[in-house]
C-alpha positions as CSV (number, residue, x, y, z in Angstrom):
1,X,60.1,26.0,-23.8
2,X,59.5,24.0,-20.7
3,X,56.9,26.5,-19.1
4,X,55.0,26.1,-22.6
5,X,55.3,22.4,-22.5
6,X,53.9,22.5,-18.6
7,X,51.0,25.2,-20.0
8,X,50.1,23.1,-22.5
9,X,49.8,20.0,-20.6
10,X,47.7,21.7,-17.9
11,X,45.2,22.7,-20.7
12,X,44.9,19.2,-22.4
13,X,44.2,17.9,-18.6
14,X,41.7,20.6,-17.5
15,X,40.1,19.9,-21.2
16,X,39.9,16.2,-21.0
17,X,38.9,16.3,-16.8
18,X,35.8,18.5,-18.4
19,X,35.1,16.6,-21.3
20,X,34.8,13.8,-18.7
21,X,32.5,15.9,-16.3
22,X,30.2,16.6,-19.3
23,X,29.7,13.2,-20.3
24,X,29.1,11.3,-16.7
25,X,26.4,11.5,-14.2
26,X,28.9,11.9,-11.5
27,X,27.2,14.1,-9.2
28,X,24.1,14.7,-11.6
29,X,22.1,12.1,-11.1
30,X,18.1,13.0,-11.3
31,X,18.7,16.8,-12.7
32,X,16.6,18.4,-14.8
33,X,17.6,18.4,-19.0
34,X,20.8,20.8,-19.4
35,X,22.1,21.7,-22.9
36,X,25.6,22.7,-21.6
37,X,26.2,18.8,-21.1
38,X,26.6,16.3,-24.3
39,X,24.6,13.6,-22.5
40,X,21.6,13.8,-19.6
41,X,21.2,12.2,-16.4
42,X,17.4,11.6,-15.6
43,X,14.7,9.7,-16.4
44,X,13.7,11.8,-19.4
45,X,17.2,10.7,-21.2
46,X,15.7,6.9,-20.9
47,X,12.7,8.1,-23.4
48,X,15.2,10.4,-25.6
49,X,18.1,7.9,-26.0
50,X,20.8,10.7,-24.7
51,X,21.8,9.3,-21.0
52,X,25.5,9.2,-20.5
53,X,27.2,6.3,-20.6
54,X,27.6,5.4,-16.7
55,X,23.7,6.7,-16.1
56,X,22.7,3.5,-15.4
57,X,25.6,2.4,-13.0
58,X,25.6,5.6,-10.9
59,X,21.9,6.3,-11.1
60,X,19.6,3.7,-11.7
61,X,21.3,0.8,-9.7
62,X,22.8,3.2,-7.3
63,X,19.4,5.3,-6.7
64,X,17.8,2.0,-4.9
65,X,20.0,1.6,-2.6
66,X,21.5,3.8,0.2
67,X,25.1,3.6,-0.2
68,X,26.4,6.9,0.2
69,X,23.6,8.6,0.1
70,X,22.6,9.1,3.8
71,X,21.5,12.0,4.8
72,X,20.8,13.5,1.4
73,X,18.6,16.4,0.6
74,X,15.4,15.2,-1.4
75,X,15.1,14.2,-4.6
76,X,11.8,13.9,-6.8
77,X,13.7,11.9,-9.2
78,X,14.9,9.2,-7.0
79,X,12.5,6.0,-6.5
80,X,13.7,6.0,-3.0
81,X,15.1,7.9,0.1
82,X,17.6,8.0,2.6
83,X,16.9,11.0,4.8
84,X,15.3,11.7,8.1
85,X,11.6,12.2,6.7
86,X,11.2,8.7,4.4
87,X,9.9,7.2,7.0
88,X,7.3,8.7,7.6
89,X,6.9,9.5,4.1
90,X,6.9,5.5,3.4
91,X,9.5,6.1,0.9
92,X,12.7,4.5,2.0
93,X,15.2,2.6,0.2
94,X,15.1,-0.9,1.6
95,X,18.7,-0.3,3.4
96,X,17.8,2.6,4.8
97,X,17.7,1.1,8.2
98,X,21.0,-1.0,7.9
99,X,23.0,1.9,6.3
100,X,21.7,5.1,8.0
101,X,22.5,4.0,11.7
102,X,18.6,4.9,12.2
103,X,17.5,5.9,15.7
104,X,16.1,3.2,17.1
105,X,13.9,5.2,19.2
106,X,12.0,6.8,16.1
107,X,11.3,2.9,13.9
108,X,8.4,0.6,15.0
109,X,9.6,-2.8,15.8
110,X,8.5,-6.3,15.4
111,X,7.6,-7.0,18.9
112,X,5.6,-3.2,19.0
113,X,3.9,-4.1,15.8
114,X,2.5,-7.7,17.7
115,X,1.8,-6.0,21.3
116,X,-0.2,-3.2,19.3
117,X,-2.3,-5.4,16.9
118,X,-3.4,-7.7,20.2
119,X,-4.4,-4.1,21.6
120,X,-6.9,-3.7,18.8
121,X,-7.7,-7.1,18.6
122,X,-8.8,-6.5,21.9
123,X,-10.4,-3.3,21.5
124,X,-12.4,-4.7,18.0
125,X,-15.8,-4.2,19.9
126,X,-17.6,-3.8,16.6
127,X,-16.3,-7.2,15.1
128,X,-19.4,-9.6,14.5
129,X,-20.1,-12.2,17.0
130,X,-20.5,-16.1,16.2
131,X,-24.2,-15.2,16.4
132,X,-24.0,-12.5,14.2
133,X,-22.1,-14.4,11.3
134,X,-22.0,-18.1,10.5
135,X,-20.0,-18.8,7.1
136,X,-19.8,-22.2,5.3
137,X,-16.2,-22.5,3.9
138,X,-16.8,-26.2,2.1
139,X,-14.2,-27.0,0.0
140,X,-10.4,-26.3,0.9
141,X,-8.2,-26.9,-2.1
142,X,-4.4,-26.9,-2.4
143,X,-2.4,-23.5,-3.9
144,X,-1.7,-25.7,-7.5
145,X,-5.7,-25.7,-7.5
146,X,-6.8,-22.1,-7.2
147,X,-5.7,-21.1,-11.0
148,X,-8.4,-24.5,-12.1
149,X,-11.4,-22.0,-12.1
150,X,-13.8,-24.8,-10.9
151,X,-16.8,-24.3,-8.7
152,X,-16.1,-26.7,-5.7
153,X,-18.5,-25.5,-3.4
154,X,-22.2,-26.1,-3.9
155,X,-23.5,-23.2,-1.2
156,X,-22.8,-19.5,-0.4
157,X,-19.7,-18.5,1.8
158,X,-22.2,-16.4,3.9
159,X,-25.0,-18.7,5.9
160,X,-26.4,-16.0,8.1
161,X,-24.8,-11.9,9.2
162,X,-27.2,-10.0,11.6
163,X,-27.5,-7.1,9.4
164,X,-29.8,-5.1,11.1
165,X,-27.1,-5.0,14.1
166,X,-24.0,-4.7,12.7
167,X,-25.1,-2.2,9.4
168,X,-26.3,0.1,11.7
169,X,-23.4,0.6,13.6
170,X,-22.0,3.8,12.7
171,X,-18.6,2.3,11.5
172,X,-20.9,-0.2,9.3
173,X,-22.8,2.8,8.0
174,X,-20.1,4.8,7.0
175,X,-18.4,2.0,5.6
176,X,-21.1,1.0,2.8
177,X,-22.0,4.9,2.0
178,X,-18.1,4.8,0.5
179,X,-18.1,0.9,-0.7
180,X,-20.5,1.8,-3.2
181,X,-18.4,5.2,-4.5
182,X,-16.5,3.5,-7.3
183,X,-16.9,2.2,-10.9
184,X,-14.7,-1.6,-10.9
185,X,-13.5,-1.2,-14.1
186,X,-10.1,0.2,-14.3
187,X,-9.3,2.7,-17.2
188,X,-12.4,4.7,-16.1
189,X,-12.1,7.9,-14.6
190,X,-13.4,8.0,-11.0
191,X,-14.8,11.6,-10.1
192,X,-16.5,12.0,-6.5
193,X,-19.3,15.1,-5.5
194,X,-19.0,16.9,-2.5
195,X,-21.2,14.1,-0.8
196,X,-19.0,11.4,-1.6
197,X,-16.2,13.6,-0.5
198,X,-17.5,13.7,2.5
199,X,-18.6,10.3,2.8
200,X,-14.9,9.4,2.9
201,X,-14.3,12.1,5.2
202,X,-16.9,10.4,7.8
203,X,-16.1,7.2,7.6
204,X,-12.2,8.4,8.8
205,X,-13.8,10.5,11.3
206,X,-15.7,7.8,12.7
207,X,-13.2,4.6,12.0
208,X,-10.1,6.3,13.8
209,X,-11.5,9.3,15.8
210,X,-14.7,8.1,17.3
211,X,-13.6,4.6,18.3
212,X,-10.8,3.2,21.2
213,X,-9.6,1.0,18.6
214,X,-9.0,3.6,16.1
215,X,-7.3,6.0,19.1
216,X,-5.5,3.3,19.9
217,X,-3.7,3.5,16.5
218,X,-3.3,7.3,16.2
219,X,-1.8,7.0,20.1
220,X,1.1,5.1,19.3
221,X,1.9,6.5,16.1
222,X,2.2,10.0,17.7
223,X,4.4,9.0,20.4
224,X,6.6,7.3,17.6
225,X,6.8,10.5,15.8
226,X,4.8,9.4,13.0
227,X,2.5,12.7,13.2
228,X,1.9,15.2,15.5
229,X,-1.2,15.9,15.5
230,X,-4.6,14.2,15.2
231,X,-5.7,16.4,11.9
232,X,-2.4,15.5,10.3
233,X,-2.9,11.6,11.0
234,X,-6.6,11.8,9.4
235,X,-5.1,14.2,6.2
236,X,-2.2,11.2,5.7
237,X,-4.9,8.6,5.5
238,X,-7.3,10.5,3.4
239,X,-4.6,10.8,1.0
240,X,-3.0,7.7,1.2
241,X,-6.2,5.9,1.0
242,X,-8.3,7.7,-1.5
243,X,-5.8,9.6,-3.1
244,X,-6.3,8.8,-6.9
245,X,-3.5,7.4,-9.7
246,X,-4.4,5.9,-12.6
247,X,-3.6,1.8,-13.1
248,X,-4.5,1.6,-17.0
249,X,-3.9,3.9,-19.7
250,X,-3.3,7.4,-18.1
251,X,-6.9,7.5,-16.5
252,X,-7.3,8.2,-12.5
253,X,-9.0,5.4,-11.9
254,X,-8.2,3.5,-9.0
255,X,-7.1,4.1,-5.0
256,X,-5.6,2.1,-2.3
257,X,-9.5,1.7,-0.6
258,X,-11.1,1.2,-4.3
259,X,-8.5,-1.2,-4.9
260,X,-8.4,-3.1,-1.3
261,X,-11.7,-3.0,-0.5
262,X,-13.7,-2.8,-3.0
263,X,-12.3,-4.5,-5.6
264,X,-11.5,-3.9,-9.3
265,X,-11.9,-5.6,-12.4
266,X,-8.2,-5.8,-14.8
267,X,-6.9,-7.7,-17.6
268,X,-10.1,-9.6,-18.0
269,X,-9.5,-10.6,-13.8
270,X,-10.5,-9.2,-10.5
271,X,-8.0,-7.1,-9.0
272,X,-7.4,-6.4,-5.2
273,X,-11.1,-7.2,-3.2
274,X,-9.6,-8.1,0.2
275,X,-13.0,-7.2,2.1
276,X,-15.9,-10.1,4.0
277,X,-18.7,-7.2,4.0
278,X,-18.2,-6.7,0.2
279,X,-18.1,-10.2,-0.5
280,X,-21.1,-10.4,1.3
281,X,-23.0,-7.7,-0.3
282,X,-22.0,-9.3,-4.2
283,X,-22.7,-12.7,-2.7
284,X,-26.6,-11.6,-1.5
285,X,-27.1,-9.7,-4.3
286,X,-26.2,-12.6,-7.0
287,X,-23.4,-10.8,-8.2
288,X,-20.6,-13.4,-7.2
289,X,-20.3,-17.5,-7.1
290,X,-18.1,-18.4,-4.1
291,X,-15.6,-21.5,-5.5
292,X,-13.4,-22.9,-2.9
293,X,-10.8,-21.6,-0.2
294,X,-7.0,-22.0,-0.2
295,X,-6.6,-21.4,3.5
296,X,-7.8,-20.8,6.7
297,X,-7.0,-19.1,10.0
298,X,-6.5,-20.7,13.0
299,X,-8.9,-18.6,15.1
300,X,-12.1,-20.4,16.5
301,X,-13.9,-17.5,16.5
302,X,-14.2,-13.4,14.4
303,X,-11.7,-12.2,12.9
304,X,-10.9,-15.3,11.2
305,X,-9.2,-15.2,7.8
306,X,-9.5,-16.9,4.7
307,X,-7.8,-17.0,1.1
308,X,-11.0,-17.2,-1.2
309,X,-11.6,-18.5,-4.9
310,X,-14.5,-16.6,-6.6
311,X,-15.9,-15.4,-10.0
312,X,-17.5,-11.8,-9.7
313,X,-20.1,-11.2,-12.3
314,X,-18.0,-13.7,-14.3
315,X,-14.2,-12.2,-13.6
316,X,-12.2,-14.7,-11.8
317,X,-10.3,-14.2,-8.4
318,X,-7.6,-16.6,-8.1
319,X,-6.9,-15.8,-4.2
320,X,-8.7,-13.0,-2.1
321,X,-7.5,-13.1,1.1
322,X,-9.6,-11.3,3.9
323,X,-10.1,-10.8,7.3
324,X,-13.4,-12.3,7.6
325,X,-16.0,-10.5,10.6
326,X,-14.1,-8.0,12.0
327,X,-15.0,-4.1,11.7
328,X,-14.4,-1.7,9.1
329,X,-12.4,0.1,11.4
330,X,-10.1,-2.8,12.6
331,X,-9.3,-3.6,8.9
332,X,-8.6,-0.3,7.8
333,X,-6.3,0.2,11.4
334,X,-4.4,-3.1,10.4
335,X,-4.0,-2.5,7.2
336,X,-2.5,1.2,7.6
337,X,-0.5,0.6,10.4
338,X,1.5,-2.1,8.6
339,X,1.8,0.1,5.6
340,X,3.4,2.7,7.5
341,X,5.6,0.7,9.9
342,X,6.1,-1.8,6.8
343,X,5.3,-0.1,3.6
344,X,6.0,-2.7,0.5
345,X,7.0,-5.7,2.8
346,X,5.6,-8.5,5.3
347,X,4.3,-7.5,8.7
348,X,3.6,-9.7,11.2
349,X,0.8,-9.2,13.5
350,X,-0.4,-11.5,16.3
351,X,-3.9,-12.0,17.1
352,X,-5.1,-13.9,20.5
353,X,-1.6,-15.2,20.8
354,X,-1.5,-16.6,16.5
355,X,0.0,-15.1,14.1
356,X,-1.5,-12.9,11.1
357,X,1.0,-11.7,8.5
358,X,0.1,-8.7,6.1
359,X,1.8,-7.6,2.7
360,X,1.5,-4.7,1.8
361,X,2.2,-2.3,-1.4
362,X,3.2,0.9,-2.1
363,X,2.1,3.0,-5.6
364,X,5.7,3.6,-7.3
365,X,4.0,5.3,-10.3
366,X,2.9,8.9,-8.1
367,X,3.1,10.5,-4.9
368,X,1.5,12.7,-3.1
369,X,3.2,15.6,-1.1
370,X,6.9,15.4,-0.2
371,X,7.3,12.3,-2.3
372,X,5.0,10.0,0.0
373,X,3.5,7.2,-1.8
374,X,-0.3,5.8,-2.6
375,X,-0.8,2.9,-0.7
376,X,-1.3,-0.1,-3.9
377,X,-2.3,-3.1,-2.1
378,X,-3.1,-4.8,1.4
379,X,-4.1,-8.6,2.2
380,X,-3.2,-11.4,4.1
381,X,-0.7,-13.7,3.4
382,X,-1.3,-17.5,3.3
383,X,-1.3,-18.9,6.9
C-alpha cells in the first residue's frame, strides 16, 4: 500500500513539474513555434495571442538586460547581446559592460574617443578655409522657438563656398555623385544600378582609404580589435551605411547615409538632413528657406557647428544640427566612429581643445549579418 501511495505521488509530481515546464518560458525564451508546448515563447506568440504566461517577465524585460546572460550563444530573437562579438556587432545590451566584466583592453574609452577625434581634427586637410566659406547665421532663437515655423532670417545661410576648389577635390566629387542617389520621400522603394553601386563604393574608397584622416580611423579600430583587415572595415561601413530597411510601410526605402546626409521627407516633416554641402546645394538651387539657428559652436573657425531651422521645398526641419565646413570624409569618420565605440548613446568628441557631442542611433527593426545593426541616425547635440 505504501510503495503505491509513494508511486503515485512521484507521478502527480513528475506530471505537474511538466505541466509547468510546458506552460513557462523558462529556458525557452526566443524559440521557434513548437506544438508539443500549450503556450509559445517568441515574438510570433505576441501577434497570435498564445505566449505563456511569464513570457513577458522572463523574456521581454529580461531579454534587455544582461543579467544572467553573459556569455550566451546568439540569439536572432533577442533585441540585444551579451557575448564576446556585440561589440563589434553594435548590438549590446546597455549592461553589457557593467555585467560582463569586459576586457578593458578590447572597449574604446572616453579619453581614446577625445585624443582620436583631435587626431582627425587635425588631419581634416580637406575642410574649407574661412576664405573658402563665409556663412551668415542671423537670427539665434531659444529651443521653445524652433517648433514656431517663422522665418527669422531675411538672407541665405551660405554667403560665399569656393566651389570650384573644394567640389573638385576627389572626396567632394565622390561625395555629390552619391548625395544625389536617393528619392526623399520615404515609403518609396530606393533601387541603385551598378553605377550608383559603385559610386558608393568610391566614395568609401576615397573617404577612408585614400586619405590620413580616414587611415587614421581604420588604424585605431584595428589595433582595438574592431576589424582585422582593411577590406572588412570598408564591407562594415558599406553595409552599415547604405544598407537598406524600410522606415514606412514595408518599403526599403531609407539608409543610415540617405537618412543622415541627405535628408528625408516623413509624416509631412523633414527627417534626418545633418549635412552643410546639402544644405548648400538646396539653398543655391531655391529648394530651401534658411529660418533661424538654435545654437552655435564655439569654434572661430571650420568645422563649426550649428543647430538649423529650415523649410525644404515647403517641409519643415525643426532642428538640423551639422557640422558646418568640414569634409565629407571627416563627417562620415566622426560619425561612424561614435556609432561603433557608442552605438545608440552620446559620444563625446573634443575638437581644438572644445567639446563636440554626437548621438547616435541604431536600426532596431533589421540587421545585417550576425545580428549587426543599420546605423538610424547621427547629429550633434545642442552645445
Amino acid at each position: 500500500m505504501k510503495v503505491a501511495a509513494i508511486l503515485l505521488l512521484c507521478i502527480t509530481l513528475f506530471h505537474q513539474g511538466h505541466s509547468n515546464t510546458l506552460n513557462s518560458c523558462q529556458s525557452r525564451c526566443g524559440y521557434g513555434i513548437d506544438s508539443s508546448y500549450s503556450c509559445q515563447c517568441n515574438t510570433a506568440c505576441e501577434r497570435y495571442n498564445d505566449c505563456c504566461s511569464d513570457y513577458y517577465t522572463l523574456c521581454k524585460e529580461a531579454a534587455t538586460s544582461c543579467n544572467g546572460r553573459c556569455g550566451e550563444n546568439y540569439n536572432s530573437q533577442n533585441p540585444c547581446h551579451c557575448n564576446s562579438l556585440c561589440s563589434q556587432y553594435n548590438n549590446c545590451c546597455s549592461d553589457y559592460s557593467a555585467l560582463c566584466n569586459v576586457n578593458s583592453g578590447s572597449t574604446i574609452t572616453d579619453a581614446e574617443l577625445r585624443s582620436l577625434s583631435e587626431t582627425l581634427y587635425a588631419l581634416d586637410r580637406n575642410k574649407a578655409s574661412t576664405s573658402q566659406l563665409t556663412i551668415d547665421p542671423q537670427t539665434l532663437v531659444s529651443d521653445s522657438q524652433t517648433s514656431s515655423q517663422s522665418d527669422l532670417s531675411s538672407r541665405p545661410l551660405f554667403k560665399y563656398l569656393d566651389e570650384n576648389t573644394l567640389f573638385s577635390r576627389p572626396t567632394y566629387a565622390a561625395f555629390l555623385k552619391v548625395l544625389d542617389n536617393y528619392k526623399r520621400m520615404t515609403g518609396q522603394t530606393e533601387s541603385f544600378s551598378s553605377q550608383q553601386l559603385t559610386e558608393q563604393e568610391t566614395f568609401l574608397k576615397e573617404t577612408m582609404l585614400n586619405t590620413e584622416l580616414g587611415r587614421e580611423l581604420f588604424s585605431f579600430l584595428y589595433t582595438k580589435g574592431v576589424y582585422k583587415s582593411e577590406t572588412e572595415f570598408i564591407q562594415d561601413l558599406k553595409n552599415m551605411w547604405f544598407g537598406l530597411y524600410s522606415r514606412y510601410n514595408g518599403a526599403m526605402d531609407s539608409s543610415g547615409f540617405e537618412h543622415i546626409f541627405a535628408g528625408e521627407i516623413k509624416g509631412g516633416k523633414v527627417s534626418g538632413f545633418h549635412n552643410w554641402i546639402q544644405f548648400y546645394l538646396l539653398e543655391k538651387r531655391g529648394e530651401l528657406n534658411y529660418y533661424s539657428h538654435s545654437f552655435n559652436g564655439p569654434w572661430s573657425g571650420y568645422p563649426d557647428v550649428l543647430g538649423l531651422q529650415f523649410k525644404w521645398d515647403g517641409y519643415y526641419k525643426q532642428v538640423g544640427s551639422a557640422v558646418i565646413g568640414c569634409s565629407p570624409e571627416f563627417d562620415f569618420a566622426i560619425y561612424s566612429l561614435c556609432y561603433i565605440a557608442r552605438p545608440g548613446k552620446q559620444c563625446s568628441l573634443s575638437l581644438g581643445g572644445k567639446e563636440l557631442r554626437i548621438q547616435t542611433y541604431t536600426w532596431e527593426n533589421s540587421s545585417y549579418g550576425n545580428g549587426k545593426k543599420y546605423i538610424a541616425s547621427a547629429y550633434p547635440v545642442s552645445m
